[in-house]
C-alpha positions as CSV (number, residue, x, y, z in Angstrom):
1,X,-127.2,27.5,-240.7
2,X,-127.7,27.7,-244.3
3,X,-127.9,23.8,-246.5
4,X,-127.3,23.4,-249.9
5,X,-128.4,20.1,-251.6
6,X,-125.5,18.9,-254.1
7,X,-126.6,16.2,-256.9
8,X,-123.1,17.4,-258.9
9,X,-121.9,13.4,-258.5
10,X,-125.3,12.4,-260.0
11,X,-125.8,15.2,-262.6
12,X,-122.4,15.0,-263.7
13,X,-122.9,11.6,-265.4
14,X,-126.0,12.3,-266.5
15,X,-124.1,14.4,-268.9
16,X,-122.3,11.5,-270.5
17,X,-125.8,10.6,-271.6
18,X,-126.0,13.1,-274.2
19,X,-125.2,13.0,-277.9
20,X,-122.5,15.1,-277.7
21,X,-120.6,13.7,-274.3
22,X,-117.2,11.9,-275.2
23,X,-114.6,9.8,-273.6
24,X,-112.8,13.1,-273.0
25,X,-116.0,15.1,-271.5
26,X,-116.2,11.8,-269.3
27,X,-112.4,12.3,-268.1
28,X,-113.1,16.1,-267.4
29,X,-116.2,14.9,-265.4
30,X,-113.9,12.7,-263.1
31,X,-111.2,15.1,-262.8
32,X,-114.2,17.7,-261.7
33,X,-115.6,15.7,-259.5
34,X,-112.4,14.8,-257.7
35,X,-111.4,18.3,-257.5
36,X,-114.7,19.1,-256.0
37,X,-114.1,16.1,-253.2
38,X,-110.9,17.7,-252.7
39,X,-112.5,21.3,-251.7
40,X,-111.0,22.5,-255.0
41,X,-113.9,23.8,-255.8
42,X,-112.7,26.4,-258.6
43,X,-110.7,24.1,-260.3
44,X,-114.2,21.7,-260.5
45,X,-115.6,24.6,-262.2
46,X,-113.5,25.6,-264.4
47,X,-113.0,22.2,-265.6
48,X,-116.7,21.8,-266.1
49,X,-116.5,24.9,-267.6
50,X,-114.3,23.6,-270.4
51,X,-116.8,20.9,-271.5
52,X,-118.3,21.7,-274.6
53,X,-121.7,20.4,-273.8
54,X,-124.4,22.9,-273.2
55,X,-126.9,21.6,-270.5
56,X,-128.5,22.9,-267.8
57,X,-127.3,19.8,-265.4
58,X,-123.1,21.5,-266.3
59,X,-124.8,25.0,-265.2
60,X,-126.0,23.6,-262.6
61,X,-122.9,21.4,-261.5
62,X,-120.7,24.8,-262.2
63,X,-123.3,26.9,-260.1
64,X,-122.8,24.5,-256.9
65,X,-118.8,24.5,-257.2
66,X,-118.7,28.3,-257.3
67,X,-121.4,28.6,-254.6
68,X,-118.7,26.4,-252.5
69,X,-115.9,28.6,-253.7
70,X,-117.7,31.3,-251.7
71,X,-118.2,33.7,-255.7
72,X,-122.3,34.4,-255.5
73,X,-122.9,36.6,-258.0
74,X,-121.5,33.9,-260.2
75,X,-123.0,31.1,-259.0
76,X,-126.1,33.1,-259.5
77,X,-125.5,33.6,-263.2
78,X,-124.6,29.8,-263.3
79,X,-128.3,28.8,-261.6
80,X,-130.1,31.3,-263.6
81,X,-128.9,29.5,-266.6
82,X,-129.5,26.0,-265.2
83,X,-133.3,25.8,-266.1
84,X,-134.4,22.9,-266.3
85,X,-133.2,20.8,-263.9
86,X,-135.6,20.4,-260.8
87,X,-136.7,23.9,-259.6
88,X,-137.4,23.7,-256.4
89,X,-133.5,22.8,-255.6
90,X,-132.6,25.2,-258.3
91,X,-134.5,28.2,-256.4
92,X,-133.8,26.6,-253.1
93,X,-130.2,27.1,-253.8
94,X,-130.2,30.4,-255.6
95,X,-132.0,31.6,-252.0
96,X,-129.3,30.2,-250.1
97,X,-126.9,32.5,-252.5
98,X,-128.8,35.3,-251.9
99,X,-129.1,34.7,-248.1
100,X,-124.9,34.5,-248.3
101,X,-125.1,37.7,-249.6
102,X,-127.5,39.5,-247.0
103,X,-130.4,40.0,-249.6
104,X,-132.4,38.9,-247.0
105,X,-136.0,39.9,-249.2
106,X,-134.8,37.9,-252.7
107,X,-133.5,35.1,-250.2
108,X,-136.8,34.8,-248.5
109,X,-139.0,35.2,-252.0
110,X,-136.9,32.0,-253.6
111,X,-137.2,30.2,-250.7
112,X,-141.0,30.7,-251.0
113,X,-141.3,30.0,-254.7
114,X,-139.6,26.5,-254.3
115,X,-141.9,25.8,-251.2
116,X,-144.6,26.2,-253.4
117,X,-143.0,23.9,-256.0
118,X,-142.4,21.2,-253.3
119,X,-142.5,20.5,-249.6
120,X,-138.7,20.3,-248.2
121,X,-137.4,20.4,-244.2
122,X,-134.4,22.1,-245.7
123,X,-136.0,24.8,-247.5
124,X,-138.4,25.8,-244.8
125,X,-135.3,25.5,-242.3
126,X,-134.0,28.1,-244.4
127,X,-136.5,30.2,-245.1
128,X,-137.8,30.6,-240.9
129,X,-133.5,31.4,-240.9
130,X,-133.9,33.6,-243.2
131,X,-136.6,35.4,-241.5
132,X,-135.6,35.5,-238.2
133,X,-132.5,37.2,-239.8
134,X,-134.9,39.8,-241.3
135,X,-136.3,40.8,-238.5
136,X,-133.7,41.1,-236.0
137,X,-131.8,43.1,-238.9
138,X,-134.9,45.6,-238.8
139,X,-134.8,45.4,-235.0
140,X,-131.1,46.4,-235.1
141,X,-131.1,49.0,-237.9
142,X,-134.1,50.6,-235.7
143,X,-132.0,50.6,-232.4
144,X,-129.1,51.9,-235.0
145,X,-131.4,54.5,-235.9
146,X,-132.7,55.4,-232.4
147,X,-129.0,55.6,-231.8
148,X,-128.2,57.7,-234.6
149,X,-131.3,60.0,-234.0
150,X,-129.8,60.1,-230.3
151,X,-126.4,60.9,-231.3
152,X,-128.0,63.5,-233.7
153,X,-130.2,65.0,-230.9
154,X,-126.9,65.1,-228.9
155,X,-124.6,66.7,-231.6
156,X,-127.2,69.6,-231.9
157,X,-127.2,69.9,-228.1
158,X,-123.5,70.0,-227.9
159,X,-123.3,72.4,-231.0
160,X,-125.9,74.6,-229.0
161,X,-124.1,75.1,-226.0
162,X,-121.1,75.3,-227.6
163,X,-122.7,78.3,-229.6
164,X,-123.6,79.7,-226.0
165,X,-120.7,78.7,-224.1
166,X,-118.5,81.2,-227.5
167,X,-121.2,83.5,-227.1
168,X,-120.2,83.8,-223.2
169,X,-116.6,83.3,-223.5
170,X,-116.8,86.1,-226.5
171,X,-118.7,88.7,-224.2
172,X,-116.3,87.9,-221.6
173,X,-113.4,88.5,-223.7
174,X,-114.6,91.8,-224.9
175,X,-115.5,92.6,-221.2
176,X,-111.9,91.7,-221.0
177,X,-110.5,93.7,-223.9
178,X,-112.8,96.9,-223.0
179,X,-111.2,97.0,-219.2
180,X,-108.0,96.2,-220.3
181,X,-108.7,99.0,-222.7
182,X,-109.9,101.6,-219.9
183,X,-106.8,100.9,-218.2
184,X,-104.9,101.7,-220.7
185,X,-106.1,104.7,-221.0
186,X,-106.4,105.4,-217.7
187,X,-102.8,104.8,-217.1
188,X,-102.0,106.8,-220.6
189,X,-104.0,109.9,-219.0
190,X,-101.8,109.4,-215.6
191,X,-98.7,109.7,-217.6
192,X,-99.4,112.0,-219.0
193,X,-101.0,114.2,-216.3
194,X,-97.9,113.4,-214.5
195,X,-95.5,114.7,-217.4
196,X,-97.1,117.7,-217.2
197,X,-96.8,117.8,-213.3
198,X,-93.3,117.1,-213.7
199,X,-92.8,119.3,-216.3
200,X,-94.9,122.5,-214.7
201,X,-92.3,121.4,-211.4
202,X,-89.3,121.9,-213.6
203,X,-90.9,125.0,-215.0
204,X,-91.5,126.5,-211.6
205,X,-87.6,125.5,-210.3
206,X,-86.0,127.1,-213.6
207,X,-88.3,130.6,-212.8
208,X,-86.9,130.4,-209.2
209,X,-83.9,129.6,-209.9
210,X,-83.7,132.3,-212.3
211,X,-85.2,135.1,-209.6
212,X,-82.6,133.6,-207.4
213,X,-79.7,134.3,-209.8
214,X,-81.4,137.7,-210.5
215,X,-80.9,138.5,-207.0
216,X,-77.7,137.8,-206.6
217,X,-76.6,139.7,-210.1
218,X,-78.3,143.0,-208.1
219,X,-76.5,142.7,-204.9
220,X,-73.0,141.1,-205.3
221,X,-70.9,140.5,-202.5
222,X,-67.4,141.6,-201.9
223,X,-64.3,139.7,-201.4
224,X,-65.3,138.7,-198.5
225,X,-68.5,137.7,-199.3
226,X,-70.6,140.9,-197.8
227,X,-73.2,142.1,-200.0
228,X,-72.6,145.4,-202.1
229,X,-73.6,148.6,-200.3
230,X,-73.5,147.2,-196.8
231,X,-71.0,148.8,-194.7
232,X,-67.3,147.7,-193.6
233,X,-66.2,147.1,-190.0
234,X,-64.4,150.9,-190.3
235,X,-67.3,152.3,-191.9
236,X,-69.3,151.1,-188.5
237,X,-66.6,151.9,-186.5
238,X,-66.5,155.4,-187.5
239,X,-70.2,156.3,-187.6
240,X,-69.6,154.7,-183.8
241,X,-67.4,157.5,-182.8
242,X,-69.1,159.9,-184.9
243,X,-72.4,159.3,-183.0
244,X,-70.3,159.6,-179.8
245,X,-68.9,162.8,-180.6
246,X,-72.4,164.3,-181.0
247,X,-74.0,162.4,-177.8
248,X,-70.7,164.6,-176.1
249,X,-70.8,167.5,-177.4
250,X,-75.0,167.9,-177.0
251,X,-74.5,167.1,-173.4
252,X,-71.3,169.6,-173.0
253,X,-73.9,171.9,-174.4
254,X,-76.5,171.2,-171.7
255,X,-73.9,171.0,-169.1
256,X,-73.2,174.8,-170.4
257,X,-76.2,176.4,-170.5
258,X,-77.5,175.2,-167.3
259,X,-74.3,176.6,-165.8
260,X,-74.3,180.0,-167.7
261,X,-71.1,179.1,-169.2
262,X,-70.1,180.8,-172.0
263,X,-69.9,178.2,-175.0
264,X,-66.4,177.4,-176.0
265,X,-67.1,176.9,-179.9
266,X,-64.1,175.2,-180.9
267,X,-63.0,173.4,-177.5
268,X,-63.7,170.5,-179.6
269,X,-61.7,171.5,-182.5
270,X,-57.8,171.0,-183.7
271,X,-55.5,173.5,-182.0
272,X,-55.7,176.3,-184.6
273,X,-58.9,176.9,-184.0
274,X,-58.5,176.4,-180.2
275,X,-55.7,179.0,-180.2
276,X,-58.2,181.1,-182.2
277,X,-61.1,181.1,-179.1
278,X,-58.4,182.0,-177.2
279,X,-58.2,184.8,-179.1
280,X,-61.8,185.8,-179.1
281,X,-63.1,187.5,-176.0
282,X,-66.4,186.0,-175.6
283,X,-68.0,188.6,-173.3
């Protein structure tokens, strides 16, 4: 815990001891300090801010009010141009600014600086505070980086076998595409193959269709649906009897000469001609 030692009560009427102090400084004084009692610490210093006296005990005074208002950096400016009060509390509080501010280093070096100027349980409170501070700020920021270098370590890790784990899924995806791709063709080439199957098919039942037609165009059938050139059921009948006729008359002619019969040429004939044999002496 940080301490500040305050003299603004004390300081502030010290200022009514210079030349230039006046009944109205002293009012502003009161009103500061009461404002300051109050916690209104900005008001205090702006108020002592308005005196016209130029002292390092108003810088001063001004440098505490803003240090309680929480505004540093100003209350550094306001210190820095408060020499000449006592030193050591001067740079004891400018250390405690700079420890509110994390400057841990400039915190520590005025802390040492008003050691130096005067032994004070307050200041060397502050200054073993301050340092312990260091350090386990160092200790952190080195587990931070540890972490960092971890995380780092990690990301590259990641980003590697990411790199390999694309690399993979790419080859697989162009295995992929490539048998995908032989299919395709492979099914392209059936189609194809098969087209030209089917087609060479057709081909083939046009040609025999058209032999079959060519057929038919050289023999046609009659009304009846008999082919042309074959013969009619009188046509048969007649080469029947024909055929009869000759198996009758060869055997009446080997029936004849076996019996010394004289042949009777037109026994088989109409009866012209058979009056005609009679005719005819055949010895």
């Amino acid at each position: 815990m940080t301490r500040v030692v305050f003299t603004l009560f004390t300081i502030s009427y010290a200022l009514l001891t210079c030349a230039n102090a006046g009944l109205t400084d002293f009012k502003t004084i009161e009103k500061a300090h009461q404002a300051y009692e109050a916690k209104e610490y900005g008001k205090s210093a702006a108020l002592l801010n308005d005196i016209d006296a130029k002292s390092p005990q108003k810088q001063y005074d001004i440098g505490n009010a803003l240090y309680k208002d929480k505004k540093y950096d100003e209350a550094l400016e306001a210190y820095d141009k408060a020499e000449g009060v006592d030193e050591s509390t001067r740079l004891h509080n400018m250390g405690n600014s700079h420890f509110q501010k994390k400057e841990l280093d400039k915190a520590i070096e005025s802390y040492e600086k008003a050691l130096k100027l005067k032994e004070d349980e307050d200041t060397k409170f502050n200054l073993e505070l301050a340092k312990k501070q260091k350090k386990k700020k160092e200790e952190e920021k080195k587990k931070q980086d540890q972490k960092d270098k971890k995380d780092d370590q990690k990301k590259d890790q990641d980003k590697k076998e990411n790199k390999d784990d694309k690399k993979d899924q790419d080859k697989k995806n162009n295995d992929k595409n490539n048998k995908d791709k032989k299919k395709q063709d492979k099914d392209k080439k059936d189609k194809e193959q098969k087209e030209k199957d089917k087609k060479k098919e057709d081909e083939k039942k046009e040609g025999d269709k058209k032999k079959s037609d060519s057929k038919k165009e050289k023999k046609p059938k009659d009304e009846k649906g008999d082919k042309e050139g074959s013969p009619s059921k009188e046509e048969k009948k007649k080469s029947n009897e024909e055929k009869l006729k000759e198996q009758e008359l060869k055997r009446l002619m080997k029936k004849m000469q076996k019996g010394k019969t004289p042949t009777m040429m037109y026994q088989m004939g109409d009866d012209k001609k058979g009056q005609q044999a009679g005719d005819v002496k055949p010895w």
